[in-house]
C-alpha positions in Angstrom: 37.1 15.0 -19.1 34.4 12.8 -18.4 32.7 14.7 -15.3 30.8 16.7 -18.4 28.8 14.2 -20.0 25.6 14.7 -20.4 22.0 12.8 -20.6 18.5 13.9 -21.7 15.7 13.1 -19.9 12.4 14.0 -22.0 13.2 18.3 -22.7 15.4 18.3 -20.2 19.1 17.5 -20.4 21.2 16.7 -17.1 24.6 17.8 -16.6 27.0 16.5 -15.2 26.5 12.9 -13.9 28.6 11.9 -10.7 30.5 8.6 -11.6 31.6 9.1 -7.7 28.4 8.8 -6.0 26.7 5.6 -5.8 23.4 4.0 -3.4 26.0 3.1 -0.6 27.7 6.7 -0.2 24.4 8.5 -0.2 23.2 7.8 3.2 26.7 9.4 4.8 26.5 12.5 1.8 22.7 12.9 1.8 20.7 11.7 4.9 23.0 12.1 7.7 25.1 14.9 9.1 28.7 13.1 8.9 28.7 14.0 5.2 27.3 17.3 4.9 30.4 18.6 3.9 30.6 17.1 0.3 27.5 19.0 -0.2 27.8 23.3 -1.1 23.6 23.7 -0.2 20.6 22.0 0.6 19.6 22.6 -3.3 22.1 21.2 -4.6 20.9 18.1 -6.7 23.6 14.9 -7.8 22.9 12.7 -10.5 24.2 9.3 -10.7 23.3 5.9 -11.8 22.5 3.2 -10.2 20.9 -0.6 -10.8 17.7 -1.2 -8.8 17.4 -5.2 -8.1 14.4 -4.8 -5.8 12.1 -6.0 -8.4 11.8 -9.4 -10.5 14.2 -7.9 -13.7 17.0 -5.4 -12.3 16.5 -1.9 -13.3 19.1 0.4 -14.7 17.9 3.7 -13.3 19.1 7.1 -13.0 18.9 8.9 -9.6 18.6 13.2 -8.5 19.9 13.3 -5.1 20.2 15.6 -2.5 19.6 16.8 1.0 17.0 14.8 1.9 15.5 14.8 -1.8 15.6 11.4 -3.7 13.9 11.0 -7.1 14.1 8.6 -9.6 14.2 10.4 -12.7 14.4 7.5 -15.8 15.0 4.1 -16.8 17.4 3.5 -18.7 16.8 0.8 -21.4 20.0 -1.5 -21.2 20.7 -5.4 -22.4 19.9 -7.3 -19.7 22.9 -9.7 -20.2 25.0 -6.7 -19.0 23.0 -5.1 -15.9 22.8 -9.4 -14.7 26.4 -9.6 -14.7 26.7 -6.0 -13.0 23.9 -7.9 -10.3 26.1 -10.5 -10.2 29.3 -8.8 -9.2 27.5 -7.0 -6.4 24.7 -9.3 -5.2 26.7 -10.9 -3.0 27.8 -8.2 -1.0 24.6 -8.0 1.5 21.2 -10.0 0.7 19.3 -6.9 2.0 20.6 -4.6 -0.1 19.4 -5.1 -4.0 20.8 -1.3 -5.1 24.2 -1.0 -6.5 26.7 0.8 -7.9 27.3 0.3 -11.3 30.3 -1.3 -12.6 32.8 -0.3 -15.7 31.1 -2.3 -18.1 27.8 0.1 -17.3 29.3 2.7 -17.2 30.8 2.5 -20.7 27.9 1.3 -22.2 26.2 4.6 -21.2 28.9 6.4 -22.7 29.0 4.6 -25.9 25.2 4.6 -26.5 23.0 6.8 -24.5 25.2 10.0 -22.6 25.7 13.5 -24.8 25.5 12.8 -28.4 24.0 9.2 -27.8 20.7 7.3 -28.4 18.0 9.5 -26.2 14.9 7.1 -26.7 17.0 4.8 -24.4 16.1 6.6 -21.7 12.6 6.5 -20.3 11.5 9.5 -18.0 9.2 7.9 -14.8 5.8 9.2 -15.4 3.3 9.4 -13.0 0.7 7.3 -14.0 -2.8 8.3 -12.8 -5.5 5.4 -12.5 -8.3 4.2 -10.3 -6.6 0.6 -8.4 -9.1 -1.4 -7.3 -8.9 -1.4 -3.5 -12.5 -3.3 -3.3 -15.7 -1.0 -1.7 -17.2 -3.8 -0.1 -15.9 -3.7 3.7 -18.9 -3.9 6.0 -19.4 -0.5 8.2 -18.1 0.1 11.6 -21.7 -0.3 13.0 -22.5 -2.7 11.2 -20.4 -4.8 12.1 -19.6 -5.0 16.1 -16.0 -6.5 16.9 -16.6 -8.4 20.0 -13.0 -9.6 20.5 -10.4 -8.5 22.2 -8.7 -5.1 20.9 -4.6 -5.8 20.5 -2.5 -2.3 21.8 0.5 -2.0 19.2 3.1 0.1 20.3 2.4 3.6 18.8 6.1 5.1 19.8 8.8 5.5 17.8 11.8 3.6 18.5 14.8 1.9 18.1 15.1 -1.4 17.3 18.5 -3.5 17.0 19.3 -6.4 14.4 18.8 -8.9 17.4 15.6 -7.5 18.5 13.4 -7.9 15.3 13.2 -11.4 15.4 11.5 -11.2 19.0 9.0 -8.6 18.1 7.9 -10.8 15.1 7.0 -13.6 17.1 5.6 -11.6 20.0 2.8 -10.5 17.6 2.9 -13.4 15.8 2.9 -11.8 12.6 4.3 -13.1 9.5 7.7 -12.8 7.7 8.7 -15.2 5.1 12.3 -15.3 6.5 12.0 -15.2 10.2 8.3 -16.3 11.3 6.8 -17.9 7.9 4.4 -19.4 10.6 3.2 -16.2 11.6 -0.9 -15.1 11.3 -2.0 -11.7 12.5 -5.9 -11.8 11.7 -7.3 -8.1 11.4 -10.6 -6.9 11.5 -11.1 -4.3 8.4 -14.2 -2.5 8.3 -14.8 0.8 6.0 -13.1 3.9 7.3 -16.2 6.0 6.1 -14.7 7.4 3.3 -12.8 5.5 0.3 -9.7 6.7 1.6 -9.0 5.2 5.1 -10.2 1.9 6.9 -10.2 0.8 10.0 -9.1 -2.3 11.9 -11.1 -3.1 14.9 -8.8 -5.5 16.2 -5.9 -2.8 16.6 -8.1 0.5 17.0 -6.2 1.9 13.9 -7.6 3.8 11.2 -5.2 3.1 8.0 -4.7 5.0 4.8 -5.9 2.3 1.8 -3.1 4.1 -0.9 0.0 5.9 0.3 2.8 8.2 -0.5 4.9 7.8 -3.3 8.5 7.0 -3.1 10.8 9.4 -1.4 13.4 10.5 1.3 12.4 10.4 5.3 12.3 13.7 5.6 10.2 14.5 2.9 7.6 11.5 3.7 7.5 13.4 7.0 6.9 16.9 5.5 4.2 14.9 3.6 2.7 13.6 6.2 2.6 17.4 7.6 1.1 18.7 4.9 -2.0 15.6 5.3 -2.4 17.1 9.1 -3.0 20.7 7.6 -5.0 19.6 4.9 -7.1 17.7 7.4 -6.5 14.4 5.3 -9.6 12.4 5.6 -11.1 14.3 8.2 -8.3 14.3 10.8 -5.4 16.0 11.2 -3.2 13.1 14.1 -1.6 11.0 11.0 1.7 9.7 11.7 3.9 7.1 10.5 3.1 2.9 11.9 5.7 1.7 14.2 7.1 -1.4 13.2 4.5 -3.4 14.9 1.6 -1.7 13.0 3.3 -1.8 9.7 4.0 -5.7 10.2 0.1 -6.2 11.3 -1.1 -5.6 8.0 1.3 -8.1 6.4 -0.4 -11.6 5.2 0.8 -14.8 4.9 0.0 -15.1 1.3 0.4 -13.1 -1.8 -2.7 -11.2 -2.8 -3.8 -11.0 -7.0 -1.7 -7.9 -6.8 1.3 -9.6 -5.7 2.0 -8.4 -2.4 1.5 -9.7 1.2 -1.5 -7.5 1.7 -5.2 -7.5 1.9 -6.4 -6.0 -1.3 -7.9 -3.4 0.0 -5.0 -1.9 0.3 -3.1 -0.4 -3.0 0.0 -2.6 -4.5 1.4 0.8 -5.4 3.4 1.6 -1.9 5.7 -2.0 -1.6 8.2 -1.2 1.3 7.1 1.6 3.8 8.9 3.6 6.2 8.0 2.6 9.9 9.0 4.7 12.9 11.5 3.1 14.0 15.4 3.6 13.7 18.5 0.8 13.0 21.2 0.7 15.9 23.7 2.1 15.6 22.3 3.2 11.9 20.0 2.8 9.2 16.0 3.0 8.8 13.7 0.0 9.2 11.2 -1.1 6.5 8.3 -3.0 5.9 8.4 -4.7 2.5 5.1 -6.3 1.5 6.6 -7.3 -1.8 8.5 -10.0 -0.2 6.9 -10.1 2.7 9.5 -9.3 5.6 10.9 -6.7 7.6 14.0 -4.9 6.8 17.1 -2.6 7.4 18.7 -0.1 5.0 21.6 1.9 5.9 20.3 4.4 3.4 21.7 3.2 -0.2 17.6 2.7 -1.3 16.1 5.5 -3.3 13.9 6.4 -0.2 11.2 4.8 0.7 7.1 5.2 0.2 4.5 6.2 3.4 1.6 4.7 4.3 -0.1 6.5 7.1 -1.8 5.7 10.6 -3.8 7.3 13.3 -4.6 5.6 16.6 -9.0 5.4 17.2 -8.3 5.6 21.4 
């Protein structure tokens, strides 16, 4: 009887929710071939939901799902004394992976107070909020200032990169990750891309995109970034996602007044990225500038955000 509830999100209401699905089953249902057959279409959209740890306070959140679609559609205001416990029962299944399924308690709660008939102002729509971050203007021009050092090739190619191997490329590059090289400096060379949109670093011959793309699944980052090639996105039309190594040479060794391991001319707003590079034998690799490491997801995150590249050479 249950499979009918219903919830309202702002004017819209959203029926029915999938007690069934949770982060862990979407990867094998949603991102990857093995599950296709749970799934009628590519239109078809799931709604489930879910607690999202990957902040400082967990999140009780409600997800859309579907063929390479991921959206987060509303928060759901719950006492925290009950999402901490649910955090508590499933923390400890993998310290990577901070999105869970709910657990009984949750899932009564929402029935009791929020689903069909319930409390509606407990549920708060994600709104995109529009707003100038300040990503600093005050990077010195290319020609004005010459970089006389020597320029560092990154690996450009997408790739594969197994649990064992990560450690090694870290410390090849030296760069810094506050779990397996905390020692780690990678010292850029930032000068002003020639627009507010883009910079460049002449240590690394790559021009970066200051913001990014919001939160979503690999394929649709990838038809994003598509659709900044035919748009010409700051002037060029060769962006792509940063391999590992790129994504990583941003990262600093200290938190910036934005709270992330970044420069600050770079927005706060995109805390994990996509890099182009896949888990063996499965998952998607991540940069996380929120707590400063790289990491592995088999899929059970919302997504991920974009933060684009081109190579100068």
């Amino acid at each position: 009887m249950g499979i009918f509830h219903k919830v309202k999100v702002g004017e819209k209401v959203i029926s029915p929710i999938d007690w069934e699905m949770s982060p862990d089953l979407t990867f094998g249902t949603f991102e990857s071939w093995g599950g296709r057959e749970r799934v009628r279409n590519n239109d078809e959209r799931v709604y489930y939901f879910f607690v999202d740890n990957w902040e400082e306070e967990p999140k009780l959140c409600l997800m859309e799902r579907g063929v390479k679609h991921a959206k987060i559609m509303a928060d759901i205001t719950v006492p925290q004394k009950i999402i901490k416990k649910c955090v508590e029962e499933r923390g400890h299944s993998a310290i990577f992976e901070k999105s869970y399924a709910i657990n009984d308690q949750l899932k009564e709660w929402l029935i009791e107070n929020v689903l069909d008939d319930g409390d509606s102002s407990l549920v708060v729509p994600r709104v995109d909020l529009k707003y100038e971050e300040d990503m600093g203007q005050n990077l010195p021009l290319a020609g004005e200032s010459p970089y006389s050092g020597e320029i560092i090739n990154l690996p450009a190619e997408p790739g594969i990169i197994n649990d064992d191997e990560i450690a090694g490329i870290l410390k090849k590059w030296n760069f810094f990750d506050a779990e397996v090289n905390p020692e780690g400096l990678f010292e850029n060379e930032f000068v002003d891309g020639g627009d507010p949109l883009t910079l460049i670093d002449q240590k690394t011959a790559l021009m970066w995109q200051r913001g990014g793309l919001d939160i979503a699944s690999s394929r649709t980052i990838q038809r994003k970034i598509g659709e900044l090639n035919e748009q010409g996105f700051a002037g060029f039309s060769d962006w792509r996602l940063p391999t590992m190594e790129e994504a990583m040479s941003l990262m600093e060794p200290e938190k910036n007044q934005k709270d992330v391991y970044l420069n600050p001319v770079f927005s706060k707003e995109q805390p994990f990225i996509f890099v182009a590079a896949k888990r063996k034998p499965g998952g998607y690799w991540f940069v996380d500038y929120k707590q400063g490491r790289a990491f592995w997801s088999s899929g059970t995150i919302p997504g991920g955000f974009g933060r684009v590249v081109r190579s100068l050479g």
